[in-house]
Biopython code that builds the backbone (N, CA, C, O; Angstrom):
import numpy as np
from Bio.PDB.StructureBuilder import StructureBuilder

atoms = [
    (1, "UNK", "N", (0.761, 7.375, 13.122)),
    (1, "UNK", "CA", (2.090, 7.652, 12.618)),
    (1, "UNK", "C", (2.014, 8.930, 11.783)),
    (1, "UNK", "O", (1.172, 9.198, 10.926)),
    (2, "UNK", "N", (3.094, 9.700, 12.209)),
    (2, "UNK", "CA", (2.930, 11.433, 11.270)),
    (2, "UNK", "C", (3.669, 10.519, 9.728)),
    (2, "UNK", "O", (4.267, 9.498, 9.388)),
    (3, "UNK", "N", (3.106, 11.724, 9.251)),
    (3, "UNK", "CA", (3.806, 11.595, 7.637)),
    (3, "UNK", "C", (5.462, 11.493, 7.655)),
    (3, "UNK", "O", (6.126, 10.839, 6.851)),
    (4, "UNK", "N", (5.883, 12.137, 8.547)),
    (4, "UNK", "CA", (7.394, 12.336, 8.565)),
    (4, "UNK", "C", (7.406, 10.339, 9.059)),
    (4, "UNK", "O", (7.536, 9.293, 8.425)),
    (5, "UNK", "N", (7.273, 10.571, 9.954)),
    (5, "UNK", "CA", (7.776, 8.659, 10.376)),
    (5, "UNK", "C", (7.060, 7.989, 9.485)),
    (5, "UNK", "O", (7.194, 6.809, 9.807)),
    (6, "UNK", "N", (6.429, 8.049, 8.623)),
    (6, "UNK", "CA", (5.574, 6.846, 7.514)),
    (6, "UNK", "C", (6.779, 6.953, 6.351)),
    (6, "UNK", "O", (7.232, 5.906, 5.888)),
    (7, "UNK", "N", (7.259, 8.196, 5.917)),
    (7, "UNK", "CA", (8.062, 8.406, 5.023)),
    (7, "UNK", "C", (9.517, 8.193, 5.490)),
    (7, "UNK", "O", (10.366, 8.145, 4.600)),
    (8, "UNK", "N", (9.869, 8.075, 6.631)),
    (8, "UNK", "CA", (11.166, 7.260, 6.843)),
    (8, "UNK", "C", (10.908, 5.425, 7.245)),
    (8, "UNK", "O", (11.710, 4.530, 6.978)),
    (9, "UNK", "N", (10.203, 5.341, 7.611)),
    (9, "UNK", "CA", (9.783, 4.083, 7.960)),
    (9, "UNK", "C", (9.924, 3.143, 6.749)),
    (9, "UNK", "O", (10.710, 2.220, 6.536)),
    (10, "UNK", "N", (8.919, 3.664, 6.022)),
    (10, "UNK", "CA", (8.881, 2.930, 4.837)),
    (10, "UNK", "C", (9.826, 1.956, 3.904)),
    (10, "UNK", "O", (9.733, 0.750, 3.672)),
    (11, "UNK", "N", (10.843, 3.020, 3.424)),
    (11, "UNK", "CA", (11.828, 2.402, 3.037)),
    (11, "UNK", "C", (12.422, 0.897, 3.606)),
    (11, "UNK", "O", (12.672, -0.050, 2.861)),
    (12, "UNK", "N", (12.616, 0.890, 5.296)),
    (12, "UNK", "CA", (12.594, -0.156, 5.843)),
    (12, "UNK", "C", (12.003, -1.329, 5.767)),
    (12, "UNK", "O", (12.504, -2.413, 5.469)),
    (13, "UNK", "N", (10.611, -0.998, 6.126)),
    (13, "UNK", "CA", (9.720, -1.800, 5.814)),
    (13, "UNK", "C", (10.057, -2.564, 4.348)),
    (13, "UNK", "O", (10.269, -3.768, 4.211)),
    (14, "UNK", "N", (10.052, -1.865, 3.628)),
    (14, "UNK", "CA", (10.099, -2.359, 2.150)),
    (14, "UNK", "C", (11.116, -3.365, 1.752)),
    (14, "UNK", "O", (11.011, -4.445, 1.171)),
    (15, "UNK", "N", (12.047, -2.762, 2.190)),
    (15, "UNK", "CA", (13.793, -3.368, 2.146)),
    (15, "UNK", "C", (13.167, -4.921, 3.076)),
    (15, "UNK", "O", (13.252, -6.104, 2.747)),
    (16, "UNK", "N", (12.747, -4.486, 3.914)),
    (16, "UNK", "CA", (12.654, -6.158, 4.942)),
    (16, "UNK", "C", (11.520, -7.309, 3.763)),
    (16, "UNK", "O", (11.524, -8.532, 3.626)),
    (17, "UNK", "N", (10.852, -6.456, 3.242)),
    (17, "UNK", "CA", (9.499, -7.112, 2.548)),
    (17, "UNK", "C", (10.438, -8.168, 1.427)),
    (17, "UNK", "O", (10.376, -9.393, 1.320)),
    (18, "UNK", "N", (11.325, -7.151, 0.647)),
    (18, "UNK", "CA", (11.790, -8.062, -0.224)),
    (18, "UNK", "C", (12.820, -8.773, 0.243)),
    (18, "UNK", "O", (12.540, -9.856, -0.272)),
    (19, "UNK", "N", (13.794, -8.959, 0.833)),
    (19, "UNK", "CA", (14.330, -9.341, 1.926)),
    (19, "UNK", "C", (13.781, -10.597, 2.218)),
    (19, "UNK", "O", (14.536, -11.569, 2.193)),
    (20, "UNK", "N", (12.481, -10.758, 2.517)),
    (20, "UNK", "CA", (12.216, -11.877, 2.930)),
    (20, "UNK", "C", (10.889, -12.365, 1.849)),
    (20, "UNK", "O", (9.715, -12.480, 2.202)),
    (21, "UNK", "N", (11.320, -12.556, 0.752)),
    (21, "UNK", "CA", (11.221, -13.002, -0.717)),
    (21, "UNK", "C", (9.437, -12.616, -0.917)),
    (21, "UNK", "O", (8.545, -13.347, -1.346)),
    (22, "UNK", "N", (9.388, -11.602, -0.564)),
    (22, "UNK", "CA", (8.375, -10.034, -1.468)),
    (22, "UNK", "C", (8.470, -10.177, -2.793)),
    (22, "UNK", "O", (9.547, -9.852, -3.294)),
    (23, "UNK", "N", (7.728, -10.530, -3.405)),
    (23, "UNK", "CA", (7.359, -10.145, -5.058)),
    (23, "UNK", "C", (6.993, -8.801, -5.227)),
    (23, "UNK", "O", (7.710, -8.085, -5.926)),
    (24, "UNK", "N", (5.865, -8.297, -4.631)),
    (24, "UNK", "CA", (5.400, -7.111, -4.809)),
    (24, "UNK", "C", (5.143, -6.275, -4.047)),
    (24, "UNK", "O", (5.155, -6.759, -2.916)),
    (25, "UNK", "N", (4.883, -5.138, -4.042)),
    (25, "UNK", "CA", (4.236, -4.374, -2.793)),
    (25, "UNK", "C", (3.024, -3.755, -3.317)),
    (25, "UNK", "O", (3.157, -3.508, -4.516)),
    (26, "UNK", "N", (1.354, -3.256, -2.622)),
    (26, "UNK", "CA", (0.397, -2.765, -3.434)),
    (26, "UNK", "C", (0.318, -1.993, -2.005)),
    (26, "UNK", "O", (0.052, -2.548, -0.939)),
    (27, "UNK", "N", (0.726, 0.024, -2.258)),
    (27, "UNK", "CA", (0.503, 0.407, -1.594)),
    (27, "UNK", "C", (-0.901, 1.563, -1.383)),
    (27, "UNK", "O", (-1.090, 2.541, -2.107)),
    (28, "UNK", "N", (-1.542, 1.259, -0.525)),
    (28, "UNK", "CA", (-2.589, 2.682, -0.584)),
    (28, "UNK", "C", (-2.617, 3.643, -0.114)),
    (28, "UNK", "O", (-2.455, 3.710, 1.104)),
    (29, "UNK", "N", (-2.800, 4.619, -0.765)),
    (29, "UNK", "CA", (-2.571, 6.094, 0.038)),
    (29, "UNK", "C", (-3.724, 6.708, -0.658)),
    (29, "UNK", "O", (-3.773, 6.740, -1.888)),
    (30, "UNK", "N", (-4.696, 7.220, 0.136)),
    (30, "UNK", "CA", (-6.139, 7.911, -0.790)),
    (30, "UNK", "C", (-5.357, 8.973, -1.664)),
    (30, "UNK", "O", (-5.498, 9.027, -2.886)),
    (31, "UNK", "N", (-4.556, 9.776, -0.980)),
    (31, "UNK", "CA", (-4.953, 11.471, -1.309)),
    (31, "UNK", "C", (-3.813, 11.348, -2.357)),
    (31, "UNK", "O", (-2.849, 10.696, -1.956)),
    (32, "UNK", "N", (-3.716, 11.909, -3.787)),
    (32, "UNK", "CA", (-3.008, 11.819, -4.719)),
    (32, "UNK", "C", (-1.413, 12.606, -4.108)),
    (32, "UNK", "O", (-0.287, 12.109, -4.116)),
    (33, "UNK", "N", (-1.784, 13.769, -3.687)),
    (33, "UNK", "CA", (-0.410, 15.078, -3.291)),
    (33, "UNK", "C", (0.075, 13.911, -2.494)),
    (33, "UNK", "O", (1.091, 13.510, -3.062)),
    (34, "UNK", "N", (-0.216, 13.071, -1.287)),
    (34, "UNK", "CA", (0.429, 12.450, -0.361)),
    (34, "UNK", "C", (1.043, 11.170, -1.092)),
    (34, "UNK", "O", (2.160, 10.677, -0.934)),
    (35, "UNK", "N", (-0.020, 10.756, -1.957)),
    (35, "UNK", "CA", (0.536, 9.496, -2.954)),
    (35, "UNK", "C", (1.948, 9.998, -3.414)),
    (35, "UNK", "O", (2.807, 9.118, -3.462)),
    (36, "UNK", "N", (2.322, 11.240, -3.752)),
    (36, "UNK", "CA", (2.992, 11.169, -4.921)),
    (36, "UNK", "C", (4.388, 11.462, -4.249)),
    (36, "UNK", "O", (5.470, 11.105, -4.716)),
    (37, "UNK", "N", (4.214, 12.106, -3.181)),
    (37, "UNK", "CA", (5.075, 12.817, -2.360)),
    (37, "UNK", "C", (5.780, 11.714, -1.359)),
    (37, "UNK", "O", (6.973, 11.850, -1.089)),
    (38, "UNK", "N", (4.984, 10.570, -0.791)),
    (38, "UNK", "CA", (5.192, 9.191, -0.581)),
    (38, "UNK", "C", (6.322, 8.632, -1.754)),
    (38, "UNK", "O", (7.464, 8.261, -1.482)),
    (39, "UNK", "N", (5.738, 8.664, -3.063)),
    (39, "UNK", "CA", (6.501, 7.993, -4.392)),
    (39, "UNK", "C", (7.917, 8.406, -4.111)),
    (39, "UNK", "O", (8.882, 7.677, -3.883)),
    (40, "UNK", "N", (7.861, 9.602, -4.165)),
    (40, "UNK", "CA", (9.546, 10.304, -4.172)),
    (40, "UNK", "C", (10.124, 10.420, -3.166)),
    (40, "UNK", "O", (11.346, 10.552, -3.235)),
    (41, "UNK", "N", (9.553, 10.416, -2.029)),
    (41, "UNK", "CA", (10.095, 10.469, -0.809)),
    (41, "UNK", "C", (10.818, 9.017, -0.681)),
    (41, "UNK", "O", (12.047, 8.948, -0.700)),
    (42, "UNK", "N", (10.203, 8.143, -0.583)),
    (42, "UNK", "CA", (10.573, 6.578, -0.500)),
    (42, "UNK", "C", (11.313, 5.662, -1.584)),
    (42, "UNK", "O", (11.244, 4.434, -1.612)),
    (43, "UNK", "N", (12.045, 6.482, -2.485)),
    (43, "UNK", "CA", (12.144, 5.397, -3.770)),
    (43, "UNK", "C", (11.572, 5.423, -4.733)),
    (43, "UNK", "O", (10.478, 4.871, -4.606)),
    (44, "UNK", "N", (11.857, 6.016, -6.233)),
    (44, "UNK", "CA", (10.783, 5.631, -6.834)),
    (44, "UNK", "C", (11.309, 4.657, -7.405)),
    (44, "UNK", "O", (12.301, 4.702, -8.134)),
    (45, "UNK", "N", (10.432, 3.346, -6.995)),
    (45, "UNK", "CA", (10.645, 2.453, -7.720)),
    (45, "UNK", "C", (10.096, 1.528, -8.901)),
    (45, "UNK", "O", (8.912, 1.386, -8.597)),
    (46, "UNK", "N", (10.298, 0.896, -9.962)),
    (46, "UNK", "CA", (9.659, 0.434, -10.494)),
    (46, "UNK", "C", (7.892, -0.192, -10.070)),
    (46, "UNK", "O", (7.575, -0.786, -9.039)),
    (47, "UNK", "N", (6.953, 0.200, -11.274)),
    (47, "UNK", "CA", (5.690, 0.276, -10.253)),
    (47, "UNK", "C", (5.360, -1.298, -10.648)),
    (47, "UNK", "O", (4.217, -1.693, -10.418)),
    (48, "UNK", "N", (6.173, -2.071, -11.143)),
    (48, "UNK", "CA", (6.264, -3.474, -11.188)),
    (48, "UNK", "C", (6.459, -4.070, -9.427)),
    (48, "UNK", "O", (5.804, -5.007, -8.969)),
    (49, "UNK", "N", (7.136, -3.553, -8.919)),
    (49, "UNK", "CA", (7.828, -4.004, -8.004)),
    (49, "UNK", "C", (6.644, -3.312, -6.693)),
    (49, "UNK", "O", (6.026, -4.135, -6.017)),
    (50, "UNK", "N", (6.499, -2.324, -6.529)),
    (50, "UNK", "CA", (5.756, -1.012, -6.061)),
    (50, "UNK", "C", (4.630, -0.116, -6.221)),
    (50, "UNK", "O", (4.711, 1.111, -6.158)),
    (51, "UNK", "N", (3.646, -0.741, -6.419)),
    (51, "UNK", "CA", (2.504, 0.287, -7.186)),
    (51, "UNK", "C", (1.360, 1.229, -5.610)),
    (51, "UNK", "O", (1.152, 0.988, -4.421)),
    (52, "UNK", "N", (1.110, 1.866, -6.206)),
    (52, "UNK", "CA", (0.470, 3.067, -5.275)),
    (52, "UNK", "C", (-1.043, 2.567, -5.690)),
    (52, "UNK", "O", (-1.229, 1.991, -6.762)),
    (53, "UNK", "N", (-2.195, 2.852, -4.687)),
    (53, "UNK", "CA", (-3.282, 2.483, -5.213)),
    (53, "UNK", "C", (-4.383, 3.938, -4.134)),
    (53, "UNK", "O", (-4.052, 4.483, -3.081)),
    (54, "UNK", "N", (-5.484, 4.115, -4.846)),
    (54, "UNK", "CA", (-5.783, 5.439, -3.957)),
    (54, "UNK", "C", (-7.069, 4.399, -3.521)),
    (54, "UNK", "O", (-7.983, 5.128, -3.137)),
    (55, "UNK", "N", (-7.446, 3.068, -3.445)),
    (55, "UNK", "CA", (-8.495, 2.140, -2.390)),
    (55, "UNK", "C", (-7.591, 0.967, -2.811)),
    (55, "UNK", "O", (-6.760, 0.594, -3.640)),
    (56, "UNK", "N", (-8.337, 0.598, -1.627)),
    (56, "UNK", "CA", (-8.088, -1.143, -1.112)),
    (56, "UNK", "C", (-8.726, -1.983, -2.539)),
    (56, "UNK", "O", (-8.000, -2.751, -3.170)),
    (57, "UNK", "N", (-9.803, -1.788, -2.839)),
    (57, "UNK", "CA", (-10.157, -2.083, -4.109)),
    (57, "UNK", "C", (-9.678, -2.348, -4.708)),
    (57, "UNK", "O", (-9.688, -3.503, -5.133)),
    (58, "UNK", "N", (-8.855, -1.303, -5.172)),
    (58, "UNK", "CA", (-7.774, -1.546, -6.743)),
    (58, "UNK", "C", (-6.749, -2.371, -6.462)),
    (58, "UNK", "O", (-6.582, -3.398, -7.121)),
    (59, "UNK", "N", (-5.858, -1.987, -5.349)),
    (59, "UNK", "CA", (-4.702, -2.918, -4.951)),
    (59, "UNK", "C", (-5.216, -4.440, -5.113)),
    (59, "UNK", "O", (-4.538, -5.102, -5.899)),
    (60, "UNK", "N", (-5.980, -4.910, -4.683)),
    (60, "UNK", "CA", (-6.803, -6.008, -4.776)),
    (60, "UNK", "C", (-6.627, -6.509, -5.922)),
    (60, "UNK", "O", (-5.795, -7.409, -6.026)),
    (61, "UNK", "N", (-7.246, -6.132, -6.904)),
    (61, "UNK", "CA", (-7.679, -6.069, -8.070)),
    (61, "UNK", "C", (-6.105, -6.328, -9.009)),
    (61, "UNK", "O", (-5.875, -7.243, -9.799)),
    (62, "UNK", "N", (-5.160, -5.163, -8.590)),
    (62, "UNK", "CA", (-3.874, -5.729, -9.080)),
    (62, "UNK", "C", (-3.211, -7.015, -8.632)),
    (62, "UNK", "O", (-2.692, -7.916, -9.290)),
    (63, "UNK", "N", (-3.403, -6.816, -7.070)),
    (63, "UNK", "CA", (-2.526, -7.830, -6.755)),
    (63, "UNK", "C", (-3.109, -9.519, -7.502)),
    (63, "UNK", "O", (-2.496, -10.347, -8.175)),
    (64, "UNK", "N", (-4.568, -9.481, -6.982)),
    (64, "UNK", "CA", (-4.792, -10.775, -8.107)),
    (64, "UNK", "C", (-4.398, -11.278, -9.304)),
    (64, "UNK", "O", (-4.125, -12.446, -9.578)),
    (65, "UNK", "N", (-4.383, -10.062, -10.183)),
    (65, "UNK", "CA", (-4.128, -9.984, -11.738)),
    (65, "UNK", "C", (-2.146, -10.480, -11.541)),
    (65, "UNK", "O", (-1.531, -10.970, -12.488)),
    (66, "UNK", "N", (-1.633, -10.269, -10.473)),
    (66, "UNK", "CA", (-0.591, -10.655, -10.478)),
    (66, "UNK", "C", (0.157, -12.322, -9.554)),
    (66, "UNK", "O", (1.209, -12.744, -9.076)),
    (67, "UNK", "N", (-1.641, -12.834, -9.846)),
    (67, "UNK", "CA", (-1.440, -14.198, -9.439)),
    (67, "UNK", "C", (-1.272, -14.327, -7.782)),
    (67, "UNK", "O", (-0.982, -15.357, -7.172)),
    (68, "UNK", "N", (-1.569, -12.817, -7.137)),
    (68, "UNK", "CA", (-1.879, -12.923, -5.609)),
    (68, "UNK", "C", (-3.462, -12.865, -5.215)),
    (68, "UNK", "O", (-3.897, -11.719, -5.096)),
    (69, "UNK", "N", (-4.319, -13.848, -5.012)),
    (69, "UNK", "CA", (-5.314, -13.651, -5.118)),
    (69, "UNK", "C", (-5.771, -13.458, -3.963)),
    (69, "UNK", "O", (-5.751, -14.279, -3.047)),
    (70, "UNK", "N", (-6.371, -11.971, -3.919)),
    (70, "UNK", "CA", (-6.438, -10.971, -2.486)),
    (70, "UNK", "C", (-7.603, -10.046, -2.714)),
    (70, "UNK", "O", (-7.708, -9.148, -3.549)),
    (71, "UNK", "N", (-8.544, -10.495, -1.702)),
    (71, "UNK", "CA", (-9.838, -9.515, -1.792)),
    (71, "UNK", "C", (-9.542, -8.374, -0.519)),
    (71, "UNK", "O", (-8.528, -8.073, 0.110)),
    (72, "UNK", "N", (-10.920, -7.926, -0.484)),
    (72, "UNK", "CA", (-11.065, -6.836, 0.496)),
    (72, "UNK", "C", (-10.956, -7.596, 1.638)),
    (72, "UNK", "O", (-10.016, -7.561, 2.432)),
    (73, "UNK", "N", (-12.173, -8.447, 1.715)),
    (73, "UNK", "CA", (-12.285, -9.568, 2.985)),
    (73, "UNK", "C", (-11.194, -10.165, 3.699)),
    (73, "UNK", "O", (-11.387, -10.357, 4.900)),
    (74, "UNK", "N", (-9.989, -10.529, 3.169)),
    (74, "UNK", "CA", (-8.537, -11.020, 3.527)),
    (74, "UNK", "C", (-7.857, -10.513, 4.169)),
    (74, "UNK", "O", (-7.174, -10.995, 5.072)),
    (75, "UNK", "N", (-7.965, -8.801, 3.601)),
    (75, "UNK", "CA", (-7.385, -7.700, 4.635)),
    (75, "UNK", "C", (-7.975, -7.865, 5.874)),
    (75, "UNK", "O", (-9.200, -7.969, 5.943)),
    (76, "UNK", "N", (-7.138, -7.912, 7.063)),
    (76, "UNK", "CA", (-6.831, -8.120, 8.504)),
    (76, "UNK", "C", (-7.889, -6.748, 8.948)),
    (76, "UNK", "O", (-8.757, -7.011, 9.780)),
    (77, "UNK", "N", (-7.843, -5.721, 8.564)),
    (77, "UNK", "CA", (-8.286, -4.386, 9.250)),
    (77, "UNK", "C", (-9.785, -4.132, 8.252)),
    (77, "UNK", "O", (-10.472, -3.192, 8.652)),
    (78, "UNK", "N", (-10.193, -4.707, 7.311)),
    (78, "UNK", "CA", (-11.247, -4.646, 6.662)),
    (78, "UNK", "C", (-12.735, -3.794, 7.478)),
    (78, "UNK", "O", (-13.428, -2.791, 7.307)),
    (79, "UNK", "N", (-12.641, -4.772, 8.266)),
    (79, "UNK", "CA", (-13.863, -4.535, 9.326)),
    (79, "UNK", "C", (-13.887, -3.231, 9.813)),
    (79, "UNK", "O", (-14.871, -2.506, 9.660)),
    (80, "UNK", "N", (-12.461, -2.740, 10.623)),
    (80, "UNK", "CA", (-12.711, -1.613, 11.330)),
    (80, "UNK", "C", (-12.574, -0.582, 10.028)),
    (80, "UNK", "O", (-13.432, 0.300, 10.055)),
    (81, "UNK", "N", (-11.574, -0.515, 8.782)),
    (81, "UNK", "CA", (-11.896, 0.718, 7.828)),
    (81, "UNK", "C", (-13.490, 0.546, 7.616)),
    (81, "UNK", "O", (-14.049, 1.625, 7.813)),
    (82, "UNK", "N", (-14.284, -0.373, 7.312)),
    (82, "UNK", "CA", (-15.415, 0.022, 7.188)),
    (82, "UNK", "C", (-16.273, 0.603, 8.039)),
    (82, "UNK", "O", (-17.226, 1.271, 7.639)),
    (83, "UNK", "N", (-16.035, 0.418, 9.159)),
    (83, "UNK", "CA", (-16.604, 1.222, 10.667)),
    (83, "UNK", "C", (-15.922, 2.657, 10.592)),
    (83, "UNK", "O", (-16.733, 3.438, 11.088)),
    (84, "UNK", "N", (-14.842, 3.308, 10.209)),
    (84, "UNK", "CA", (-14.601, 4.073, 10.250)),
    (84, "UNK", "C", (-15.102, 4.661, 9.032)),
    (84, "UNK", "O", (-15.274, 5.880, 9.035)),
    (85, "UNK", "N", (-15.346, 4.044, 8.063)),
    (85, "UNK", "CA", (-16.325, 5.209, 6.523)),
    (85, "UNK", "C", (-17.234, 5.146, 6.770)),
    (85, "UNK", "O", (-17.955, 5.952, 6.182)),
    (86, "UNK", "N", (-17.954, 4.177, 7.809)),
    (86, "UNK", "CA", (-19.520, 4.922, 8.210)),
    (86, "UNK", "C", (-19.848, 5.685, 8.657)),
    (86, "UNK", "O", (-20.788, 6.364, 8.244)),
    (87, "UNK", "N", (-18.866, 6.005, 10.246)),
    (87, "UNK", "CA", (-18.591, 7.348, 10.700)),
    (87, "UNK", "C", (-18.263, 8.333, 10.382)),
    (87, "UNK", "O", (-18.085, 9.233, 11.203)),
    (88, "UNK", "N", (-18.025, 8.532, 8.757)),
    (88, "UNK", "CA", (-17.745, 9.926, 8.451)),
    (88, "UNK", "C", (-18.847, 10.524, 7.805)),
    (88, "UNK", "O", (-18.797, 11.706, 7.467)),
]
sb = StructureBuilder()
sb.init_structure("model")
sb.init_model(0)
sb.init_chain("A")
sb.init_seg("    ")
for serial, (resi, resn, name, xyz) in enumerate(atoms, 1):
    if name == "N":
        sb.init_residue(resn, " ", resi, " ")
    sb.init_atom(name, np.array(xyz, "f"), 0.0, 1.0, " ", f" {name:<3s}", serial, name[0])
structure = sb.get_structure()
C-alpha cells in the first residue's frame, strides 16, 4: 500500500475500529517524518484514544499497561516481520 492509500485508508479503518466498540488504537510506524505526517494527515487525535509507536515492542508494552494484555508473540505477522529483519 503507497503512503497516499495508507493515509486515506486509515481514517476508515479507524472510524470502523471504534464503531465496533475499539477502546484504543496502538499504531506503528518506524520512521518519525512518516509517523508524524501519518498524525496529521489522519486526525490528530487524542493519543489516549490513538497513540503512534516507532516498534511493535512499545505498542505492546502500552497496550498492556492499558489492561490489553498483548505481546509480540500474539501479533498474527510476528513470524514473517522477524524473517524480514533478518534479511536486512
Amino acid at each position: 500500500m503507497s503512503n497516499v492509500d495508507s493515509l486515506q485508508a486509515f481514517p476508515k479503518m479507524r472510524e470502523w475500529a471504534f464503531q465496533n466498540a475499539c477502546v484504543c488504537l496502538a499504531v506503528v510506524v518506524p520512521d518519525n517524518m512518516r509517523k508524524e505526517i501519518h498524525r496529521r494527515q489522519t486526525g490528530n487525535l487524542p493519543e489516549d484514544l490513538v497513540h503512534y509507536f516507532s516498534t511493535l515492542e512499545e505498542a505492546c508494552i502500552w497496550l498492556t499497561a492499558r489492561g490489553f494484555e498483548f505481546t509480540v508473540a500474539d501479533y498474527p505477522h510476528a513470524e514473517f516481520i522477524a524473517r524480514i529483519r533478518k534479511a536486512d
